[in-house]
N, C-alpha and C positions, 0 to 999 in steps of 0.2 A: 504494500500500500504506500507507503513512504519514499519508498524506489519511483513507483509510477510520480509522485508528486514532485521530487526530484527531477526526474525524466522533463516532467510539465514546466518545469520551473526554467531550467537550461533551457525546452524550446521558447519559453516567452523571451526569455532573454534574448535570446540569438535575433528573433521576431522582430525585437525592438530596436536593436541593434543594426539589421538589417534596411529597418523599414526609415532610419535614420538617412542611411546610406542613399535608400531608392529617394528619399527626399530631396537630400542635396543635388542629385543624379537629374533629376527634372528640376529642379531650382537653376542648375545650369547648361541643360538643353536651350536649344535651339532649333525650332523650326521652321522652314520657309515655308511659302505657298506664295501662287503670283497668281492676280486677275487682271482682267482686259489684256489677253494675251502677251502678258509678261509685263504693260505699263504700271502694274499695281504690287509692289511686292510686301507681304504681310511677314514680321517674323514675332513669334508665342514663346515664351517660353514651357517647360512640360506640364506646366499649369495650366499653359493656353492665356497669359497675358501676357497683353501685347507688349512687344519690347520695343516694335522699331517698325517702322511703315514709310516707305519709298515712292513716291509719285513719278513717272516721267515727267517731264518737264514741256512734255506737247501733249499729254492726258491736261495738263492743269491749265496748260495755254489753251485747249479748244474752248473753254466756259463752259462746257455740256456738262451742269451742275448736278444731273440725273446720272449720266451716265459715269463719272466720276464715283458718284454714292453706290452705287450699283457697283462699280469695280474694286472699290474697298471693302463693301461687306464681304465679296466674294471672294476674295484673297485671305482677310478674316478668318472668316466663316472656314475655311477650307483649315488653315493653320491651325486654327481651334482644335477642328474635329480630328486631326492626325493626332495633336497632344492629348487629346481624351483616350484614340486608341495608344499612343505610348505608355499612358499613365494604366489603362484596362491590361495590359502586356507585362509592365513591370511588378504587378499588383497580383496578377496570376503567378508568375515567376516568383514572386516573393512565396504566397499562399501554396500553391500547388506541391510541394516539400511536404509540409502539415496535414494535408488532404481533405485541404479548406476548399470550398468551393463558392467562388466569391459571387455570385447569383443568388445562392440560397441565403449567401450571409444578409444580403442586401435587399432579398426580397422580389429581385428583378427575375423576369423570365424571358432569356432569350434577346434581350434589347437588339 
């Protein structure tokens, strides 16, 4: 009994230890993504905020005030969702050791 709690003790440890690591790990990623075919460049860090956003300099000169807003979300939008799957990957890699299964932890089915 005291073994198995031991045993539990060391995995939390390692756990948090780990999960330290995968933190910093996405604290300094970096991800690009580009819209209006490559005028809009978005970079997220593995949290998915934004660090840095690049305009061409002939996207900002046309005035097409819509079509600019449109090419940032989308650049966004795109960098985002990479760093959600970076963070669902490191977060798997971290659990899947333990034979955690990070859906049921979460509630989520299948997202």
């Amino acid at each position: 009994m005291f073994g198995d709690l031991a045993k539990l003790l060391r995995q939390a440890a390692t756990l948090k230890a780990e999960a330290a690591r995968m933190k910093d790990a996405l604290e300094a990623l970096r991800i690009e993504a580009l819209g209006a075919g490559g005028q809009v460049r978005a970079v997220v860090d593995g949290y998915g905020r934004l660090q840095s956003l690049d305009l061409a300099p002939e996207l900002v000169a046309s005035g097409d005030k819509d079509r600019l807003e449109a090419a940032v979300i989308e650049a966004v939008q795109q960098a985002q969702d990479a760093a959600a799957d970076a963070q669902r990957s490191r977060a798997e890699a971290l659990t899947s050791p333990l034979g955690l299964d990070l859906d049921s932890l979460s509630g989520a089915a299948g997202d």
